[in-house]
C-alpha positions in Angstrom: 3.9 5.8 20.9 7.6 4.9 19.2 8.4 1.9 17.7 11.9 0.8 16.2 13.2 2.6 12.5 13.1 -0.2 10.0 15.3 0.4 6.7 14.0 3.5 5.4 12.1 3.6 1.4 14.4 1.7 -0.8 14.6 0.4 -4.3 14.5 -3.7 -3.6 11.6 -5.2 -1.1 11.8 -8.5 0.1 8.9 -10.5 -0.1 9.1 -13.9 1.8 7.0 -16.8 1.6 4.1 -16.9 3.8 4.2 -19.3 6.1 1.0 -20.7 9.0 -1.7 -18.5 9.6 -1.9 -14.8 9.3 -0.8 -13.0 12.9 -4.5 -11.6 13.8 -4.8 -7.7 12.6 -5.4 -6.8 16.2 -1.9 -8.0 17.2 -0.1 -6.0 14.4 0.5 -2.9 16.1 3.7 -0.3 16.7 5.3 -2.8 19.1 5.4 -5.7 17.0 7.6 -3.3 14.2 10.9 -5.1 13.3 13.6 -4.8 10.5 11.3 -7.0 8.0 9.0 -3.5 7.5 9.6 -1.0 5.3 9.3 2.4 6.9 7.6 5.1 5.0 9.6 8.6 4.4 9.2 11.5 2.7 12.4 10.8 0.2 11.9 14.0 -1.7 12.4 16.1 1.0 16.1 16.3 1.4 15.7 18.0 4.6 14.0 15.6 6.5 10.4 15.1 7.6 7.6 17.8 7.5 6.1 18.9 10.2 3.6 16.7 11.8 4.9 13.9 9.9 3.8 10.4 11.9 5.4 7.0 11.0 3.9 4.5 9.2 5.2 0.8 8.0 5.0 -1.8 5.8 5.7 -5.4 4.6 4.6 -8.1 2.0 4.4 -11.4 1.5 2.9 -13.7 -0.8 1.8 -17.6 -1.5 0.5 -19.3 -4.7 -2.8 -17.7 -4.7 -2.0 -14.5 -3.2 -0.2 -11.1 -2.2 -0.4 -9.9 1.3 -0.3 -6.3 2.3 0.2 -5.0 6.0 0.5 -1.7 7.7 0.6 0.0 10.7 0.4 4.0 10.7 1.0 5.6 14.3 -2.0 8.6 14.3 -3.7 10.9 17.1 -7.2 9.8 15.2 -7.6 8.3 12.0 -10.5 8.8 9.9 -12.4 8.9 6.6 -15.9 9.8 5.3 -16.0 7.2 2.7 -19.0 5.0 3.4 -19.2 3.1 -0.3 -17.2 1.1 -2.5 -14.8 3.4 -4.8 -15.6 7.0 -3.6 -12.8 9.7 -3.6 -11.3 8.3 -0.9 -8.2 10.4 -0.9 -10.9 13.8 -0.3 -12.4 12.1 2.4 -9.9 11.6 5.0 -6.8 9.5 5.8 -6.0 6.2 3.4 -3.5 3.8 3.1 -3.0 3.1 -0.7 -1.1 0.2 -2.2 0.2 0.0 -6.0 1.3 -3.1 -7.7 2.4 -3.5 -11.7 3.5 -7.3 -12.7 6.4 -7.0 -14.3 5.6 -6.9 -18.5 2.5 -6.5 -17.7 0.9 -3.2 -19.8 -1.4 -2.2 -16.8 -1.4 -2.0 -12.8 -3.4 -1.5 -9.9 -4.0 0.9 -7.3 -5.9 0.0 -4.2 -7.2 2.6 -1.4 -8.3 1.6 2.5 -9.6 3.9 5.1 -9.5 3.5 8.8 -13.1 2.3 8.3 -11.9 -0.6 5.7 -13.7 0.9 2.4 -11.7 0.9 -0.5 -11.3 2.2 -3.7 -10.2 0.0 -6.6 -8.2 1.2 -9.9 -6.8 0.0 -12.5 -4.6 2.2 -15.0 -2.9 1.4 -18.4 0.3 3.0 -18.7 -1.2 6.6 -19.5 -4.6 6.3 -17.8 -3.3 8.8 -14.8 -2.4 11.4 -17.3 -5.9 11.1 -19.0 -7.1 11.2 -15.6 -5.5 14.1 -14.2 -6.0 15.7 -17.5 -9.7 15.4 -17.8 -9.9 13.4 -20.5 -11.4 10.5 -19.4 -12.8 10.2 -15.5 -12.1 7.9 -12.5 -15.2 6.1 -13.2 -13.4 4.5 -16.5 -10.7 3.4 -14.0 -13.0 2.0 -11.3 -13.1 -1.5 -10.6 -16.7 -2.2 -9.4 -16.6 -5.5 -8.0 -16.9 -5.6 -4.0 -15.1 -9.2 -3.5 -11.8 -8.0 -6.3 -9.6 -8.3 -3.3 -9.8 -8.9 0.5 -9.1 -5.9 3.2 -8.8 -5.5 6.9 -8.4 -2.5 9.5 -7.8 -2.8 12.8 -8.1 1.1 15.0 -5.9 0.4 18.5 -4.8 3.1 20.7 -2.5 5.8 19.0 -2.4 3.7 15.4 -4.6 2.1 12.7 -3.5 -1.1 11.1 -4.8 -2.9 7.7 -4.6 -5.7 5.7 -4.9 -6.2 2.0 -5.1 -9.8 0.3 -4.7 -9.1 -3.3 -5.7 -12.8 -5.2 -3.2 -14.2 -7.8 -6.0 -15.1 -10.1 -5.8 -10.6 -10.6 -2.4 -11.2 -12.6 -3.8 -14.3 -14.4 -4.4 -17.8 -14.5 -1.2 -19.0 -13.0 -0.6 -19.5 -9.2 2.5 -16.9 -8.2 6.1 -18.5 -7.6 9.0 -16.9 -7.1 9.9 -16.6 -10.1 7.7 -13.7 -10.6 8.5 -9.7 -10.4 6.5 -7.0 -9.6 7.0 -3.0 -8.7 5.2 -1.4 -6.4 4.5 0.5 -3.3 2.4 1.4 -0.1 1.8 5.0 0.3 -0.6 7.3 3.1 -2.6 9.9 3.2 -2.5 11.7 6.5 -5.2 13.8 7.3 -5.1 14.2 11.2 -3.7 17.7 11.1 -5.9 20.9 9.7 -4.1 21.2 5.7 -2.9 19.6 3.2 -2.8 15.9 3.6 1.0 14.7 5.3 2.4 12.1 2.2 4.7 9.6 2.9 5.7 5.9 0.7 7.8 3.0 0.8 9.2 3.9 -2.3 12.2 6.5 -2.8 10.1 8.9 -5.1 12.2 11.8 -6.1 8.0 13.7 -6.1 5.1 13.5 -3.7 3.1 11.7 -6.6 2.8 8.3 -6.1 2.1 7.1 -9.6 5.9 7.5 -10.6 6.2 3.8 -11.9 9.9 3.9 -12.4 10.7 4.5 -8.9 8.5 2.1 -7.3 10.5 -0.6 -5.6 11.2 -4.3 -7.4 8.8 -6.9 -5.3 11.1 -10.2 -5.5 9.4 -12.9 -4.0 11.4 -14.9 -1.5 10.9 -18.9 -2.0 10.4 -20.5 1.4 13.2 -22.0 3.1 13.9 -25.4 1.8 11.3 -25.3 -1.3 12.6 -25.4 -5.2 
């Protein structure tokens, strides 16, 4: 299954204003792919693509009282052995995984979703992951326990999986977003279909295959809706 070649990972993503209802998960598949998704690439490989690499894509939007995630990952058979909130998601199988860090703000989040729709939910300071990949402290003092934090979706169609995350404002704070609010961030994959080391691919023009490389995530700017102040 092929689908057009969006703009590849870049440093500014567009964020427009959602408008009506949600397109149904189901419908969001390879075909419906246009140049408002961000592909996902392998930037630090100069040479291209591994092998077995499969394309994925991304957009956002937002409204006052949320973010909105989608993606759509082309894949032979997507899987994951997750069967609980906040397991090691990322050993178990294939995951999409979405970062977001309000500007200012001194902490962000990092969200996982299998094929299956189970998440894991994180949330780092500004040297938790070093801590973390240290051993000094462990995921649990990371985890984010509560099973309604945000809202996700997956969709499995024939030759791609599809998901949906609906992040609340009410996680940044008090205020409803407008677009006069910035955020970084990313959406990343795990690809486990092959036997090996899982295939990584982002949104972001990471110069390393390590996702948690805050100063090259891409600026969120939220686009007003046509017409509004």
């Amino acid at each position: 299954m092929t689908a057009p070649a969006p703009s590849a990972t870049r440093s500014v993503w567009s964020a427009p204003a959602l408008t009506g209802p949600l397109t149904p998960l189901s419908q969001l598949s390879p075909a419906r792919i246009d140049e408002s998704w961000m592909r996902l690439g392998q930037p630090w490989r100069g040479e291209g693509p591994e092998a077995g690499f499969q394309s994925g894509w991304a957009r956002v939007g937002w409204s006052a009282t949320q973010l909105c995630w989608e993606a759509v990952f082309l894949t032979g058979h997507a899987s994951n052995r997750a069967r609980r909130l906040n397991e090691r998601t990322w050993e178990l199988g294939d995951v999409c995984e979405v970062f977001v860090q309000e500007e200012g703000a001194d902490h962000y989040f990092e969200l996982h979703i299998t094929p299956e729709n189970q998440r894991l939910q994180l949330r780092f300071d500004p040297h938790g992951i070093e801590r973390l990949r240290s051993g000094i402290d462990a995921l649990d003092s990371f985890l984010l326990p509560q099973a309604d934090w945000v809202e996700s979706s997956t969709h499995l169609g024939p030759g791609y999986w599809s998901t949906r995350v609906l992040l609340p404002a009410a996680r940044f704070g008090s205020q409803p977003l407008t677009a006069s609010r910035a955020f970084t961030g990313t959406v990343c994959r795990y690809d486990c279909e092959h036997p090996g080391e899982p295939i990584l691919s982002t949104t972001a023009p990471l110069s390393e295959p390590f996702y948690h490389r805050r100063q090259e995530w891409s600026t969120i700017t939220l686009i007003p809706r046509p017409g509004s102040k």
